[in-house]
C-alpha positions, 0 to 999 in steps of 0.5 A: 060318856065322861060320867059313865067312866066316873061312875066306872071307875068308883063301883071299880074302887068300891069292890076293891075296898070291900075286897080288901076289908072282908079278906082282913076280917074273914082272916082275923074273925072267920067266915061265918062269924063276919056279916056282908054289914060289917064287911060294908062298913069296914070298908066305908060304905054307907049303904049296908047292901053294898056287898050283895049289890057288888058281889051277890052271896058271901059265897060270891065275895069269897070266891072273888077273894080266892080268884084274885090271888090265885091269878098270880099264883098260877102265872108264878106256877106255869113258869115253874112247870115249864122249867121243870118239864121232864124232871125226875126230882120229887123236890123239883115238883114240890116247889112247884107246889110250894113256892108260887104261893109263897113268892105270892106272899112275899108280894103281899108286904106286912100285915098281909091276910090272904094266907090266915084267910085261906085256913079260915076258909078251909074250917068252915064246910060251906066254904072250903069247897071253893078253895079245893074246886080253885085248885081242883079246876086250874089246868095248871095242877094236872102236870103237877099232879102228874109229874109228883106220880111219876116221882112216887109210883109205888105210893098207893092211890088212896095214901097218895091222896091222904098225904096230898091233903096232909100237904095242903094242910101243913102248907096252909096253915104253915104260911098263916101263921108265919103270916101272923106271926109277922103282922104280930112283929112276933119271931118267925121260925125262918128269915124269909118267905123263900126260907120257908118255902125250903122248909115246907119243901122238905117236909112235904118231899119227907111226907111223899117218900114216908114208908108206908104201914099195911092197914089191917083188914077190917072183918065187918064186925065193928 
């Protein structure tokens, strides 16, 4: 019983390890360009298969990856829901948006990799699906979505959708490089990462109540 624990407890510190060392080099290098060999020997493992053996496909290690933060992210987000609940404040939805992600962060400490993580996976067709479907199946982002509607019902469905993913990219790639930026000890366009959320939520609460420009009719021929 003794040794089953042991061994428990080294496969549980061996995923740890391999998670932190591919979620550094996916971020630095990009997904594809990052074999489950190099992930294996970053993270001091003498057995090149130990990625297949923990985790299966490099699918399967990105997933992991994107769940074990997103736990906390979510927990941060219900709370923020719940305070929220019944508001009229297009601001007040997207913070909900914005800033579990950010507080999450800021848990992270420096260097972190998760948020130059996200936008490498986001570039790359064969992985990006696992990050829209984290967030397209979390129950959390339905009363998201509909309290962010109710804000804007005049906007059209299809330019409600165009800008939902004009948010995700400036938030993303917003928080990478502020990521980057510190881990460089380079100069940051904000203090903190609670004034960056304030930033994003500007910007993002502009883009939702931008006019919208008619598209001209198309007639067929081109």
């Amino acid at each position: 019983m003794a040794g089953r624990t042991v061994r428990a407890g080294r496969s549980s510190a061996t995923r740890e390890q391999i998670l932190a060392a591919a979620e550094r080099l996916f971020a630095e290098h990009g997904v594809l360009a990052v074999s489950n060999r190099q992930v294996s020997e970053a993270a001091g493992q003498g057995n090149n298969f130990a990625v297949g053996y923990h985790f299966g496909t490099k699918e399967d290690l990105v997933r992991e990856i994107v769940r074990r933060h997103s736990e906390q992210v979510v927990e941060s987000r219900r709370r923020m829901l719940a305070e929220v609940s019944g508001s009229g404040e297009l601001r007040d939805w997207v913070a909900c948006l914005v800033r579990p992600l950010t507080e999450h962060l800021a848990t992270l400490g420096v260097p972190s990799w998760f948020a130059r993580f996200s936008a490498q996976v986001m570039t790359e067709p064969a992985f990006r699906e696992i990050v829209i479907e984290q967030s397209r199946n979390e129950p959390s982002m339905q009363p998201l979505r509909d309290g962010l509607r109710r804000c804007v019902p005049a906007l059209p469905v299809e330019v409600a959708a165009e800008r939902a993913d004009m948010a995700r990219h400036l938030m993303m790639h917003t928080c990478a490089e502020r990521e980057r930026a510190l881990a460089e000890g380079a100069p940051t366009h904000r203090g903190t990462w609670d004034d960056t959320a304030t930033g994003l939520i500007d910007a993002i609460t502009g883009l939702l109540l931008a006019p919208v420009t008619p598209v001209p009719e198309q007639d067929g021929a081109g």
